[in-house]
Steps between C-alpha positions, in 0.01 A plus 500: 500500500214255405423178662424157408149323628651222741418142415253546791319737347445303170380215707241666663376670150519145329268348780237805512453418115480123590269648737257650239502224246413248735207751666369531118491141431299415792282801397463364183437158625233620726295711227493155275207387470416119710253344189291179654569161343108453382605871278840376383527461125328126405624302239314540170242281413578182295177373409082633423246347593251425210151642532197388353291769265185552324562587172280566241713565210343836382637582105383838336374408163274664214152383440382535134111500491317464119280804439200488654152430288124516624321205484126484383263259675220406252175341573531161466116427414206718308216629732409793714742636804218481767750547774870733471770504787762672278638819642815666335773488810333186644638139423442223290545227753511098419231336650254778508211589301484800235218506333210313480335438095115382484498482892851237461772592684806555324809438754841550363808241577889602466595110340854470361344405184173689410162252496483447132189195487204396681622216754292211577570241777795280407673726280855533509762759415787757608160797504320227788836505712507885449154546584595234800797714622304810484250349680745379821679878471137634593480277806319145368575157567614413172769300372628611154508145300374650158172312532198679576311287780191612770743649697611781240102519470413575808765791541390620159128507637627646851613791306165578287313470814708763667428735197165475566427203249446094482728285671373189317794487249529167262720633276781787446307781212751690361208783465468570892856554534776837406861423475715706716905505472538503902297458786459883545541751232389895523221559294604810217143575410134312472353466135166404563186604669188343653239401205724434254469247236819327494613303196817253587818669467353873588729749747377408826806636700846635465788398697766729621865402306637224569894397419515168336841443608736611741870371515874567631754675284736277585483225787774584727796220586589302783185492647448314800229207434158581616167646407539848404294875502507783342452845752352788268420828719484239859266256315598190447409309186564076414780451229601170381864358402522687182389813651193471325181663713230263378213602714233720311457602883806636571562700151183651575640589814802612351303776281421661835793597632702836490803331348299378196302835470812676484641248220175576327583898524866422279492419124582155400540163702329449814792441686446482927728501732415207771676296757573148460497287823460147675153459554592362814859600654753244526724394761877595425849512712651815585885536519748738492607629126878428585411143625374390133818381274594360152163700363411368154175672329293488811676198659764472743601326827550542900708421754306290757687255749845528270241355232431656181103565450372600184270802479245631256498899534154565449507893627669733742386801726657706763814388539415109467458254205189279437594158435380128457690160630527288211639205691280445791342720781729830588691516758531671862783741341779583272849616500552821411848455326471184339876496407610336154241205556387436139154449398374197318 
């Protein structure tokens, strides 16, 4: 005959599982981890702080460059070449001397306009100021007031005494002087020779080609205000406003990199890729992307002491966007979540 458990029985099961649960909590509690307070989850940022950055506002544009043309240097008086520097390779440099006709030094001068007269003292003109300007590149005390004065004289005469002639000069001879387009320009190949009767106008020397005009594609937009540079092959050429490169210098220069003499290699337009940048970086703010709100074009605003700041975005780079303060200096930081602040 089979026999109940007595009540006693179930009592003592009922507190030998009370028993075990209670042992395996504290277990439990015991293998939890304790974390520190200075680990314990912070609260998540609210605001940035706004950094100052150099920023030079680099834009990849195409440089179109005229086909290049050799330039012939004639002699600019009749006589015989007693004397020849000319040396294919070498350099036509302003200032120097080249050749010397009936024992006269003939010095050649890059002038923005080409010395087209004989100048007396007292003259006046735009080919004085060039001659002037020219004059002060090379190292003179000379102001450029388009009036030709002692003091343009006496640079003049410093020069022909350094080629070896006169340095008593009284007036500007348009027959002791070469025109060169920049201040130093290969030379392609020499035309004369020592002993030659030269008539005006005869092959003295050939230039290496020259562009006459180097320019943008297309000027890129909302560019930051300052003077700009064009970066060709890590050389670093002037450009003006219009993206214009107006120095005979620097097209030269141009000619003599590996970007252009790969253009040259391809049929058609000389089209080089170049970098166009702040000649000198600006200062800029840095701020989180999500900080910037109400973006319009490439303005927008911030949230800065519950104020809204307008912004113009001028760039962005690893995570953080470029921008200027409109309204006054920046300031020390942002808010992240700007909320539904609007922005004038």
């Amino acid at each position: 005959m089979s026999r109940r458990p007595s009540a006693r029985a179930g009592l003592i099961v009922l507190g030998a599982l009370l028993a075990v649960g209670v042992g395996a909590g504290a277990t439990a509690l015991a293998l939890q981890p304790i974390v520190p307070a200075s680990l314990a989850e912070a609260d998540a940022p609210k605001a940035a702080p706004v950094a100052a950055q150099r920023f030079a506002d680099e834009r990849a544009v195409q440089l179109i460059v005229s086909e290049p043309q050799p330039l012939e240097v004639a002699a600019p008086a009749a006589g015989t070449l007693t004397s020849w520097s000319c040396a294919p390779g070498a350099e036509l440099a302003s200032g120097a001397g080249i050749a010397v006709i009936d024992d006269r030094p003939v010095i050649a001068l890059a002038t923005g306009i080409p010395l087209w007269r004989d100048l007396a003292p007292g003259d006046e003109g735009d080919d004085v100021a060039a001659l002037q300007t020219e004059l002060a590149r090379l190292g003179f005390d000379v102001a450029a007031d388009g009036e030709l004065g002692g003091g343009t004289l006496d640079a003049l005469g410093e020069l022909f005494a350094r080629a070896g002639g006169d340095d008593d000069v009284d007036r500007v001879e348009r027959a002791r002087t070469v025109w060169s387009p920049a201040a130093a320009v290969p030379i392609r190949s020499c035309d004369a020779t020592v002993g030659r009767q030269l008539a005006p106008g005869d092959a003295l020397l050939t230039l290496a080609s020259t562009p006459a005009s180097a320019r943008l594609a297309e000027m890129p937009a909302d560019l930051i205000e300052g003077e700009r540079v064009l970066v060709v092959d890590d050389r670093t050429f002037p450009v003006d406003a219009e993206g214009v490169v107006a120095s005979a210098d620097a097209r030269i220069g141009i000619t003599t990199t590996i970007a252009f003499r790969t253009a040259q290699a391809n049929e058609g337009t000389l089209m080089i890729p170049a970098t166009l940048a702040l000649a000198e970086a600006a200062e800029v703010s840095s701020v989180p992307p999500q900080s910037v709100f109400g973006i319009e074009g490439a303005d927008g605003c911030v949230l800065a002491d519950g104020e809204a700041r307008p912004v113009h975005i001028v760039g962005s780079q690893l995570g953080q966007t470029f921008v200027t303060f409109t309204g006054g200096p920046p300031p020390g930081e942002v808010a992240l979540d700007p909320g539904e602040h609007a922005c004038a």
